[in-house]
N, CA, C and O of each residue as an XYZ file, in Angstrom:
772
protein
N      -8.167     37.904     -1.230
C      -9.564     38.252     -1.112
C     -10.085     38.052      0.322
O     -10.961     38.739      0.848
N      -9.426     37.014      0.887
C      -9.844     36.795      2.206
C      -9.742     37.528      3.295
O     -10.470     37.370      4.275
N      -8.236     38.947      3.150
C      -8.120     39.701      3.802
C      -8.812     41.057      3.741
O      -8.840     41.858      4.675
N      -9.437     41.253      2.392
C     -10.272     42.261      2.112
C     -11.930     42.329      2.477
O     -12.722     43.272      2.493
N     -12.104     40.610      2.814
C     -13.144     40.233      3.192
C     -13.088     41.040      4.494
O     -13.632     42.143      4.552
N     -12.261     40.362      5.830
C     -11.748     40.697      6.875
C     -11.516     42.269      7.382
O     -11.771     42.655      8.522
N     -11.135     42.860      6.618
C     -10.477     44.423      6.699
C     -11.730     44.796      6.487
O     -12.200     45.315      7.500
N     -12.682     44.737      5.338
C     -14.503     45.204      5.348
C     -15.119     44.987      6.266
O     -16.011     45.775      6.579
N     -14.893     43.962      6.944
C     -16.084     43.812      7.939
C     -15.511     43.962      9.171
O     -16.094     43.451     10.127
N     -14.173     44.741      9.403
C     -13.866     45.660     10.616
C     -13.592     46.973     10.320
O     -13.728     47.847     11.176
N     -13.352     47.124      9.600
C     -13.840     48.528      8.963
C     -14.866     49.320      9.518
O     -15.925     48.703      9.640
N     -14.885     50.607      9.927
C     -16.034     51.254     10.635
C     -16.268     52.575      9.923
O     -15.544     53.451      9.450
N     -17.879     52.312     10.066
C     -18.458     54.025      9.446
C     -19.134     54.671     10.528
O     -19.838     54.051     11.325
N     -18.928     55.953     10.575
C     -19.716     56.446     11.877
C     -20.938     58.112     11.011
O     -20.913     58.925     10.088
N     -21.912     57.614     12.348
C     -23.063     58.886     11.701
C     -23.493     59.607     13.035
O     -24.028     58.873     13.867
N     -23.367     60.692     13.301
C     -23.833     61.579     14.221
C     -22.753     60.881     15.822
O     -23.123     61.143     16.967
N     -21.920     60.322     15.638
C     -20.988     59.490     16.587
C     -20.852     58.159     17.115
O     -20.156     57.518     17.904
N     -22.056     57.997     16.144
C     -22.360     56.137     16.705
C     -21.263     55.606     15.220
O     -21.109     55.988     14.060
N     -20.808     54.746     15.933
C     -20.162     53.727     14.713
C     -20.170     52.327     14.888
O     -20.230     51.671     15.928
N     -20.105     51.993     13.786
C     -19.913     50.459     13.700
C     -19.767     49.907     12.512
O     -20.168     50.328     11.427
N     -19.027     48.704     12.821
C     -18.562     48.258     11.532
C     -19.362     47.634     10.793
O     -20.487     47.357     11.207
N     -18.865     47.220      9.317
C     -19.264     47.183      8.187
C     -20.461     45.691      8.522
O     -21.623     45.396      8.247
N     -19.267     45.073      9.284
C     -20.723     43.881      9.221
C     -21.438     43.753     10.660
O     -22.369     42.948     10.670
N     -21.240     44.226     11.537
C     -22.600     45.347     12.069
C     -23.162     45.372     11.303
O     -23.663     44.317     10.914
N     -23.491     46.942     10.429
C     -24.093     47.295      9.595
C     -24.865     46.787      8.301
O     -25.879     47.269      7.797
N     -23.922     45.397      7.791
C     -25.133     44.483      7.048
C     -25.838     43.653      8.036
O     -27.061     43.686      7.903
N     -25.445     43.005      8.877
C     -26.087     41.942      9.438
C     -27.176     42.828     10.261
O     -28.166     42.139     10.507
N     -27.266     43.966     10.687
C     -27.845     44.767     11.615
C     -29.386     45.198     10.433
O     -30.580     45.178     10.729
N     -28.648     45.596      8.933
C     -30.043     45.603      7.995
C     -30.477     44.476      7.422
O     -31.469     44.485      6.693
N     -29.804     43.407      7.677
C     -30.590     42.440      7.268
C     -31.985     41.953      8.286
O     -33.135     41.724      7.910
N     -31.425     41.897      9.659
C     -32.561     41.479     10.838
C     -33.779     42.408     11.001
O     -34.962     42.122     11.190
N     -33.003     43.910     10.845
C     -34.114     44.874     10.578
C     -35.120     44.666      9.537
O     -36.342     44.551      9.638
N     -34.268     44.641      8.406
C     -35.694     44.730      7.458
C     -36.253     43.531      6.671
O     -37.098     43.804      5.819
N     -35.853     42.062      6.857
C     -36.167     41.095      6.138
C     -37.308     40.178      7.227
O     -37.301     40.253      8.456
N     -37.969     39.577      6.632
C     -38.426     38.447      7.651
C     -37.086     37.553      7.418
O     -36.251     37.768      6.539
N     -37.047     36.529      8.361
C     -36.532     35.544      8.001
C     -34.843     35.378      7.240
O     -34.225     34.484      6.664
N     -34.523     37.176      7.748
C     -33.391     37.617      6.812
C     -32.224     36.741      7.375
O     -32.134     36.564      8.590
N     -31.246     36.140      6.418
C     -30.397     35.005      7.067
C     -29.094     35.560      6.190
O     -29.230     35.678      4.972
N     -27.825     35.899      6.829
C     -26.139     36.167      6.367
C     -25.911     34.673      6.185
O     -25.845     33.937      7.170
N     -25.782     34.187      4.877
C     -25.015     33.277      4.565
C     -23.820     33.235      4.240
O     -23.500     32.046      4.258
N     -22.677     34.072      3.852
C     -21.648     34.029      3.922
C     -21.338     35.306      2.949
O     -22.136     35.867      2.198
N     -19.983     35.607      3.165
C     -19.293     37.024      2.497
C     -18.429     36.514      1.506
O     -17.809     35.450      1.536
N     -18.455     37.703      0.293
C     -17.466     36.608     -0.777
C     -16.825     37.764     -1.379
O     -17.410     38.797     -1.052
N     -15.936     37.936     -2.061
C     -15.400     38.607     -2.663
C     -14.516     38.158     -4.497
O     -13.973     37.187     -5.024
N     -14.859     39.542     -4.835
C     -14.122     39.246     -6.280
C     -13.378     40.934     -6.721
O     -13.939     41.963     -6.344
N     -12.138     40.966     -7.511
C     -11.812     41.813     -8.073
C     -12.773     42.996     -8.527
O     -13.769     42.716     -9.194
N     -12.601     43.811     -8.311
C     -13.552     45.336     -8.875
C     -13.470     45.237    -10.524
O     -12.471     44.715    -11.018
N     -14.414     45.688    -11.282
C     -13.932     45.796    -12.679
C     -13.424     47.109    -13.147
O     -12.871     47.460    -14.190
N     -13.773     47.727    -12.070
C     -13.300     49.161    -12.259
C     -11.595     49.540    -12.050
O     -11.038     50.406    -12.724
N     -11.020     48.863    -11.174
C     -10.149     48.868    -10.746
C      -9.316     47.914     -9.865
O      -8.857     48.156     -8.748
N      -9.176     46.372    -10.852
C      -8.889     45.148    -10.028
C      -7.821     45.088     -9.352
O      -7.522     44.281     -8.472
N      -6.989     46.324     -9.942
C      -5.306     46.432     -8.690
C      -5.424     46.544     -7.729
O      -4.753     45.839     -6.976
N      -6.489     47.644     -7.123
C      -6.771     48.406     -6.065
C      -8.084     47.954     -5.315
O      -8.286     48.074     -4.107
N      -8.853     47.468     -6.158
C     -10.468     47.472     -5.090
C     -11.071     46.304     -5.421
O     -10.929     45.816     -6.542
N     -11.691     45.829     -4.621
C     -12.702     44.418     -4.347
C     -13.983     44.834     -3.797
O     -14.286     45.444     -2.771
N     -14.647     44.343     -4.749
C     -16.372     44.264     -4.781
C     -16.147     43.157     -3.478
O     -15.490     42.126     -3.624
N     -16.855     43.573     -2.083
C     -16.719     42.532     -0.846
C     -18.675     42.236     -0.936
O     -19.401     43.130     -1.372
N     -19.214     40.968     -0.484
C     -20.731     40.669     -0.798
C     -20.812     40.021      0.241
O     -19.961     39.223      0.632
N     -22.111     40.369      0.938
C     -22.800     39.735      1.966
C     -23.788     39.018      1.156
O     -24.491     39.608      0.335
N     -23.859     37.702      1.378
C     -24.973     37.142      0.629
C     -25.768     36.811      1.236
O     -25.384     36.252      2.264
N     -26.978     36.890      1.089
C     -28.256     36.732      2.193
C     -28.722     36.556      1.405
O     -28.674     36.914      0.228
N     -29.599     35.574      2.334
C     -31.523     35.098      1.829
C     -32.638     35.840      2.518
O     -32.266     36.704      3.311
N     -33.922     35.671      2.368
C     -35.157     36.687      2.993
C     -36.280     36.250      2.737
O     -36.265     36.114      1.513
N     -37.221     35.950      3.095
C     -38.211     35.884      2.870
C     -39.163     36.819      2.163
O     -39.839     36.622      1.152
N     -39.039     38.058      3.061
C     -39.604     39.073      2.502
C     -39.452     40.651      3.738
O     -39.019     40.589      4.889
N     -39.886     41.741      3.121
C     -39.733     42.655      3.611
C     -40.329     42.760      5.359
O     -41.262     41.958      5.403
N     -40.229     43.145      6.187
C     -40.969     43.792      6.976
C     -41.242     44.560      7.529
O     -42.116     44.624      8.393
N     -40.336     45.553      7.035
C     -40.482     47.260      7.724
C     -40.603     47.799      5.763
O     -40.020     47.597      4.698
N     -41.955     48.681      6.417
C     -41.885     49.238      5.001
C     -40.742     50.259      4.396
O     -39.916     50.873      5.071
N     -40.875     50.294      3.096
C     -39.793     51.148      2.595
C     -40.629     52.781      2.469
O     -41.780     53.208      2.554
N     -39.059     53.397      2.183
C     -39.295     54.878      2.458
C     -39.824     55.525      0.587
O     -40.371     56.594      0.316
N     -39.389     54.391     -0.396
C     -40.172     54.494     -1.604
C     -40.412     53.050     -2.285
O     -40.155     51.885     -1.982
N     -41.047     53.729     -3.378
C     -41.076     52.916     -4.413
C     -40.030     51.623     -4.704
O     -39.901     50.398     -4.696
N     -39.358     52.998     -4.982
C     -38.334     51.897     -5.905
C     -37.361     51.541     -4.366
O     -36.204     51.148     -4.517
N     -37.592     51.611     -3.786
C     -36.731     50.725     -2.605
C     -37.640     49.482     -2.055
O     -37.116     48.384     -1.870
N     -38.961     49.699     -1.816
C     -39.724     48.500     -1.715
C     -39.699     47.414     -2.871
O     -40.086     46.297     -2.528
N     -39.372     47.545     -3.951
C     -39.315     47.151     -5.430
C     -37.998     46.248     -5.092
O     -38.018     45.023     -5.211
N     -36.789     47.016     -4.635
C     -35.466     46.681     -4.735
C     -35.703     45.315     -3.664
O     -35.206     44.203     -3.846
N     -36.931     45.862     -2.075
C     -36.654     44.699     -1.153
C     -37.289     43.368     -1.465
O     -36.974     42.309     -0.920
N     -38.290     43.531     -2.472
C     -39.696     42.900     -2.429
C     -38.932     41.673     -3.705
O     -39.595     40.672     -3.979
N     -37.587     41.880     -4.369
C     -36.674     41.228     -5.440
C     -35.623     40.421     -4.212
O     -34.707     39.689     -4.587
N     -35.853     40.627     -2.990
C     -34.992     39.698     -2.319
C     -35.114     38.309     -1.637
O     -34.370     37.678     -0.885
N     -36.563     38.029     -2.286
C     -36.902     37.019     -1.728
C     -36.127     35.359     -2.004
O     -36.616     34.286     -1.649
N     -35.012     35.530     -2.618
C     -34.086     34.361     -2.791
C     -32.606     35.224     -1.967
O     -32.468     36.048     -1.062
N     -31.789     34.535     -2.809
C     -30.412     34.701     -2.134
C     -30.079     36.094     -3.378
O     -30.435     36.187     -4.553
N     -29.017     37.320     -2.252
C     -29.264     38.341     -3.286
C     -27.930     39.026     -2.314
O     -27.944     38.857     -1.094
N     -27.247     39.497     -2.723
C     -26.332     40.287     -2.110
C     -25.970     41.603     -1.742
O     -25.866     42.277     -2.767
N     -25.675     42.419     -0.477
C     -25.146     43.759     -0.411
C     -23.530     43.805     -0.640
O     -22.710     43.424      0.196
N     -23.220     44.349     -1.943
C     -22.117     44.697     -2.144
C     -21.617     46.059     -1.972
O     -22.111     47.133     -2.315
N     -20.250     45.707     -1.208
C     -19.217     47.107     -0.796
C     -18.121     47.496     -1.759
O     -17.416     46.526     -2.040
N     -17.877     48.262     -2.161
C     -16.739     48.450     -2.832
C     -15.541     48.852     -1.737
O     -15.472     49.813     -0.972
N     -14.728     47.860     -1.939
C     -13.486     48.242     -0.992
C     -12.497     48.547     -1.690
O     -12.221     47.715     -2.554
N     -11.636     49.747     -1.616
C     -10.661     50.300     -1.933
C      -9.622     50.681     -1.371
O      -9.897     51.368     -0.387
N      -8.536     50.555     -1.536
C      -7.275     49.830     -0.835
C      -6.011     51.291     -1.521
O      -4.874     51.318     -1.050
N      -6.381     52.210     -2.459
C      -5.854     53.263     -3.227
C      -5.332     54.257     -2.263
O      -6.288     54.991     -2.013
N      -4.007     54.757     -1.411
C      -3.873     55.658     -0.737
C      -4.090     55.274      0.367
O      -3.318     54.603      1.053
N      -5.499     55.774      0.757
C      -6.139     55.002      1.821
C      -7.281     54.375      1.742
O      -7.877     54.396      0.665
N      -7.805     53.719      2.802
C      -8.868     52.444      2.709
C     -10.468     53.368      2.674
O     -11.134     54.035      3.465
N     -10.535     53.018      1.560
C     -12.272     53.587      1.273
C     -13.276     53.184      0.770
O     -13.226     52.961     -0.440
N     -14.657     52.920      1.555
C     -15.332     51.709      1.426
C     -16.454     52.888      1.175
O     -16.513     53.981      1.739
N     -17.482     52.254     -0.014
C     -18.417     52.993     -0.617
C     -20.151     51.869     -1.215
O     -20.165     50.805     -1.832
N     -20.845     52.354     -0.911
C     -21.724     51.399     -1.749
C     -21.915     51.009     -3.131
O     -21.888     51.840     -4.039
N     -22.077     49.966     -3.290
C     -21.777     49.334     -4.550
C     -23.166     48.397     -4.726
O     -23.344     47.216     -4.429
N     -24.165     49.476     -5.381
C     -25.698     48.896     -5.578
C     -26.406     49.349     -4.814
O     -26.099     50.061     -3.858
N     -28.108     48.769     -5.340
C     -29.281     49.638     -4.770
C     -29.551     49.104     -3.035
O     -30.285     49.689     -2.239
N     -28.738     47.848     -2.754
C     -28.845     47.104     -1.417
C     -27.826     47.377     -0.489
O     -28.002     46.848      0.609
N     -26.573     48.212     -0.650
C     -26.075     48.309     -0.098
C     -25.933     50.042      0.191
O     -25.397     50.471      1.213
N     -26.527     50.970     -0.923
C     -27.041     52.284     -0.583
C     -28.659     52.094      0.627
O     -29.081     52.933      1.423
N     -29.191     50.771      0.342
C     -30.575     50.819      1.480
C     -30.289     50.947      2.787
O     -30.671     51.622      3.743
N     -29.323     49.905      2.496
C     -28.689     49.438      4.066
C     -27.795     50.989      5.075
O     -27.751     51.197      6.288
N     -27.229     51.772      3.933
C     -26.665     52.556      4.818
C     -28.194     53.819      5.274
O     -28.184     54.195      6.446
N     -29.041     54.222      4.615
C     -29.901     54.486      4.540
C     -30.717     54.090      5.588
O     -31.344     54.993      6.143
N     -30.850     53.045      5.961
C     -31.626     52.170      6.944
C     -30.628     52.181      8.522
O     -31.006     51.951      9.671
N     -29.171     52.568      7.965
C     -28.245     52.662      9.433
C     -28.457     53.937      9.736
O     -28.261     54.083     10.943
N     -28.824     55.126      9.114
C     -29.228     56.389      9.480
C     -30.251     57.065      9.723
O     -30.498     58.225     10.054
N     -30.807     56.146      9.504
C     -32.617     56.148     10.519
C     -32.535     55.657     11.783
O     -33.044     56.149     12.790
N     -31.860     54.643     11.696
C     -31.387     53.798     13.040
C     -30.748     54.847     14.146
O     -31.236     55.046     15.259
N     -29.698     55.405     13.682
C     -28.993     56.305     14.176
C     -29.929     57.775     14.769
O     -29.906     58.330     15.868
N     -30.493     57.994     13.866
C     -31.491     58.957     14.062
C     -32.665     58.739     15.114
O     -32.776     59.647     15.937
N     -33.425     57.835     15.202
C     -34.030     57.225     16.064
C     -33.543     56.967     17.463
O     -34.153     56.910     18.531
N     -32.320     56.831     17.168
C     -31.477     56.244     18.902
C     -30.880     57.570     19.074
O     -30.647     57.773     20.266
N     -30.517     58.634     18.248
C     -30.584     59.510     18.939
C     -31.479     60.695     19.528
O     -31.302     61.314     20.577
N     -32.487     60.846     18.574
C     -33.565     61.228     18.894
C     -34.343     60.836     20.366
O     -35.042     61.623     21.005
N     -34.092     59.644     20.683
C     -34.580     59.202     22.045
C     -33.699     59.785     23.153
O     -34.289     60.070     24.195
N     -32.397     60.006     23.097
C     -31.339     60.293     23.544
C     -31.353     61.382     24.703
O     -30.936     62.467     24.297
N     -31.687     61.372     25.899
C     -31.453     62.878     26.845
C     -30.155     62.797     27.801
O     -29.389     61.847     27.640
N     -29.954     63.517     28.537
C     -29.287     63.570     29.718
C     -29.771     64.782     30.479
O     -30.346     65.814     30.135
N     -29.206     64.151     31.993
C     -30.124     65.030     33.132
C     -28.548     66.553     33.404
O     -27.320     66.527     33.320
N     -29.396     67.429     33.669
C     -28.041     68.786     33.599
C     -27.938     68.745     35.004
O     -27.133     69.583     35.409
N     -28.476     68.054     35.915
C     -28.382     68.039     37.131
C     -28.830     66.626     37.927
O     -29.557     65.933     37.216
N     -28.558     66.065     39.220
C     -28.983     65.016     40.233
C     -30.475     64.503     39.592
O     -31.070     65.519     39.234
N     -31.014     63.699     39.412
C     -32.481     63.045     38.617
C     -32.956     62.060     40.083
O     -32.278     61.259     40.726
N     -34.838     62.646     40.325
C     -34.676     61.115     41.372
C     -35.757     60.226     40.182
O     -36.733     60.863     39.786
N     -35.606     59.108     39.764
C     -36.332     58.268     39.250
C     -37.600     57.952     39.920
O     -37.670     57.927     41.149
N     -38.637     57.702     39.134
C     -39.920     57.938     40.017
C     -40.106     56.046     39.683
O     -39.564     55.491     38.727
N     -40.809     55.471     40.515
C     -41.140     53.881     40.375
C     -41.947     54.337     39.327
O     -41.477     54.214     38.196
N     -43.434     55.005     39.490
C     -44.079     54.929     38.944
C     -44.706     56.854     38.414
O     -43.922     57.780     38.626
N     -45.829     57.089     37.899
C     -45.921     58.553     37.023
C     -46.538     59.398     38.202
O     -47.663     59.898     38.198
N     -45.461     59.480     39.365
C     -46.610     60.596     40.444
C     -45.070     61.027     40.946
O     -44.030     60.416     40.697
N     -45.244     62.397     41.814
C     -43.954     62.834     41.754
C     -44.312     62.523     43.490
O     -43.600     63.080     44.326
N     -45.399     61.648     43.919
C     -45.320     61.197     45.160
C     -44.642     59.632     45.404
O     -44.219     59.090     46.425
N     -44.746     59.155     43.936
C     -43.950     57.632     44.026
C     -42.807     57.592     44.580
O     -41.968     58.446     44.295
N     -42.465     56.296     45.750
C     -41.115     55.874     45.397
C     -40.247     56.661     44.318
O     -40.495     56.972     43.153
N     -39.088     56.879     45.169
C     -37.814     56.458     44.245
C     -36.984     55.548     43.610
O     -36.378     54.753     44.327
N     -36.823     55.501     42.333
C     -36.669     54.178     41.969
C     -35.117     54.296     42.342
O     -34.534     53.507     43.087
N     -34.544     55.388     41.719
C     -33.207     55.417     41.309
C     -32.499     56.996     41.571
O     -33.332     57.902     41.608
N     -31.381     57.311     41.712
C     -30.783     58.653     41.576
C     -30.010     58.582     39.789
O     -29.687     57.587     39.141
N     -29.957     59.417     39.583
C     -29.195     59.401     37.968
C     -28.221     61.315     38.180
O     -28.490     62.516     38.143
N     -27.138     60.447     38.381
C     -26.426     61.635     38.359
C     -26.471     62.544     37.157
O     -26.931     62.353     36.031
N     -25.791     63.720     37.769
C     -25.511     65.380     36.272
C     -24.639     64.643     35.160
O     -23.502     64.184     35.276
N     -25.227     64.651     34.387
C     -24.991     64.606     32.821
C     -24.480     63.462     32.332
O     -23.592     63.512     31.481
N     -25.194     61.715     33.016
C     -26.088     60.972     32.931
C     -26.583     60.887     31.347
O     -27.100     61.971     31.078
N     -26.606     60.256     30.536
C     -27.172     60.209     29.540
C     -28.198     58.721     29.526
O     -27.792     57.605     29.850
N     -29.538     59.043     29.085
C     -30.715     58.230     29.467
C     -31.349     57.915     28.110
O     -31.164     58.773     27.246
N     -32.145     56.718     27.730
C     -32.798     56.719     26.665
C     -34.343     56.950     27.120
O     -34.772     56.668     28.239
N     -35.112     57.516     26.048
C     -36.508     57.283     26.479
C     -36.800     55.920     25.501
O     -36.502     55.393     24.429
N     -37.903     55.724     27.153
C     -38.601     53.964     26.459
C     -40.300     54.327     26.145
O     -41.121     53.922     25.322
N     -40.320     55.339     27.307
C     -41.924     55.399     26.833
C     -42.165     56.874     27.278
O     -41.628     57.299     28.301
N     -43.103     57.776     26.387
C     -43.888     59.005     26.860
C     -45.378     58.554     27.032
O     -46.150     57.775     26.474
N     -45.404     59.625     28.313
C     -46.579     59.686     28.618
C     -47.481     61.344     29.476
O     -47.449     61.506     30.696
N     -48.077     62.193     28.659
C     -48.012     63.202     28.637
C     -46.414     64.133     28.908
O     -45.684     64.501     27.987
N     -46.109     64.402     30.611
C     -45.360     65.193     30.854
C     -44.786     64.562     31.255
O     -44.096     65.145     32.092
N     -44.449     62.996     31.175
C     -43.198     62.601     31.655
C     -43.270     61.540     30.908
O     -44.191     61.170     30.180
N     -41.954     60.925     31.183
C     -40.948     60.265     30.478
C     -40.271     58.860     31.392
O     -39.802     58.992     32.523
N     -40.318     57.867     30.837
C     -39.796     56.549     31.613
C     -38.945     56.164     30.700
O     -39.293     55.648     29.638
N     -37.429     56.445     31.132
C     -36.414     56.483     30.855
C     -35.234     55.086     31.533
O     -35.432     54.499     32.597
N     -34.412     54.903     30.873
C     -33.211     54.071     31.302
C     -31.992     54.594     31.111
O     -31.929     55.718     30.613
N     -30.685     53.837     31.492
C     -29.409     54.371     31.324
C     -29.147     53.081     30.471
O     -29.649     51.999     30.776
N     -28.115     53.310     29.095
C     -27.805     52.607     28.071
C     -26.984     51.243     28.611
O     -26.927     50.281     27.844
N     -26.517     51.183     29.581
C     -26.175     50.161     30.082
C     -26.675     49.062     30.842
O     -26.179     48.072     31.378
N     -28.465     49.830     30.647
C     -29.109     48.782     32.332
C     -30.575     48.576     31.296
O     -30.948     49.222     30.317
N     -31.121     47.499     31.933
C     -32.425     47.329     31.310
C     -33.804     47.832     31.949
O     -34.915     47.789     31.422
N     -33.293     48.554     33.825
C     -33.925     49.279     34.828
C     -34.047     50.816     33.909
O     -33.233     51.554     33.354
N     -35.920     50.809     34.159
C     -36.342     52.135     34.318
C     -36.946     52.705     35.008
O     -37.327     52.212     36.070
N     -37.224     53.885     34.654
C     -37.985     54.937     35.932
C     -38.733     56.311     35.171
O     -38.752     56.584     33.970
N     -39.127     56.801     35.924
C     -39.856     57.497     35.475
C     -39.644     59.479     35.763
O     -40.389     59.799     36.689
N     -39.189     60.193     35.441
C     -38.995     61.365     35.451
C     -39.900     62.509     34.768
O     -40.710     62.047     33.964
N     -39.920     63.574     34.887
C     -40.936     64.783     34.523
C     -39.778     65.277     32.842
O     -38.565     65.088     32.757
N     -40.301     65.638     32.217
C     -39.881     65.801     30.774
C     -38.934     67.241     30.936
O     -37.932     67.564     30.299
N     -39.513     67.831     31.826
C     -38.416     69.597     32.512
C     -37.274     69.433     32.794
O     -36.365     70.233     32.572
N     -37.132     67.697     33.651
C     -36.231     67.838     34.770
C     -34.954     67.412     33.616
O     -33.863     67.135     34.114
N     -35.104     67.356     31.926
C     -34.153     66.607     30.781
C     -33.855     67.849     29.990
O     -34.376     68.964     29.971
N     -32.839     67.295     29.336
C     -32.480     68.249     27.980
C     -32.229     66.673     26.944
O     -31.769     65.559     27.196
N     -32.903     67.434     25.526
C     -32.157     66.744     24.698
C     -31.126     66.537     24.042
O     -30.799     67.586     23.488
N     -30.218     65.449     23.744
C     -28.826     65.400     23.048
C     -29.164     65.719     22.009
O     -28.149     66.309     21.638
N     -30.194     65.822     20.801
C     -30.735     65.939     19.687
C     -31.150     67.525     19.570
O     -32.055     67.114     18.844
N     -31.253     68.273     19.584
C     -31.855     70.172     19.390
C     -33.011     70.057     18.802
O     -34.109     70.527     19.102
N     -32.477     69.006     17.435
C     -33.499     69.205     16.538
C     -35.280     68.523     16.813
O     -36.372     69.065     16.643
N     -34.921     67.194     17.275
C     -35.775     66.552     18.218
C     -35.919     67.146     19.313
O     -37.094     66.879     19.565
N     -35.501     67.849     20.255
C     -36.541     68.502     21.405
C     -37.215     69.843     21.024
O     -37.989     70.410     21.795
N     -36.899     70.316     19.832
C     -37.570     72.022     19.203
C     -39.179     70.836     18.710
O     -40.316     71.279     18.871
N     -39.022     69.899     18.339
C     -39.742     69.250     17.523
C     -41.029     68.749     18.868
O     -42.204     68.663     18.512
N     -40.840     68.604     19.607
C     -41.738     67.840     21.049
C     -41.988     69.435     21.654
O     -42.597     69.606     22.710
């Protein structure tokens, strides 16, 4: 059980190209959406469905309570029941090949909650199709903060009418650029702006 524990929580799922593993992905929805959300330990037991092959793997966490609202009902219902110790269970399956699936209403939230995540970080997502000069500040007479080479990929941190104060995913330095001088990695998000 201990290795199925192990193999789950390096295990990786990927959405639109971001990936990360399994416990990433709980510990990442627990901080997101709980106050006070705390990983107390992972446990595992035989599947009943299939104890040769697969293990129910459980993140057990405690919470206080919700703090990002839910997208319904019955998912605010599901978070608003976590206020003790309550678990996201994975079904791990070991049959052929290794295939990991949700197993309950907390561990369908959680992937749910990694694809908003995903969506969001990419949605922010541009790169420059050509040389970028970073502006210090929102005048195209400011200082230069920075050069950002061709095809450069930048997050936006903040809009503000026609431009954009942007960073590179590796630095916590931003700057400020005109919204023309970008394309988005997203289609669907820049048809949408």
């Amino acid at each position: 059980m201990a290795k199925d524990i192990d193999r789950l929580q390096r295990a990786e799922c990927e959405y639109k190209g971001i990936t990360a593993s399994f416990d990433e992905l709980t510990q990442a929805y627990i901080l997101k959406v709980y106050e006070q959300g705390e990983l107390l330990r992972w446990q595992a037991e035989p599947s009943p469905f299939n104890p040769e092959t697969e293990t129910l793997v459980t993140a057990v966490f405690s919470a206080k309570r919700q703090k990002i609202p839910a997208d319904t009902a019955a998912i605010a219902q599901i978070r608003n029941e976590s206020t003790n110790t309550v678990g996201i269970t994975w079904r791990y399956s070991t049959l052929a090949a290794t295939r990991i699936t949700a197993h309950g209403n907390f561990a369908l939230d959680a992937m749910a909650v990694f694809r908003k995540t995903v969506d969001d970080f990419v949605g922010r997502m541009v790169y420059a199709p050509s040389a970028i000069e970073l502006r210090s500040e929102i005048s195209t007479d400011a200082p230069i903060h920075a050069l950002v080479e061709p095809g450069a990929v930048m997050l936006i941190e903040e809009e503000h009418d026609t431009w954009l104060r942007v960073r590179q995913p590796s630095s916590t330095d931003t700057g400020w650029l005109r919204r023309k001088q970008i394309q988005f990695i997203d289609e669907q998000h820049a048809r949408s702006n």
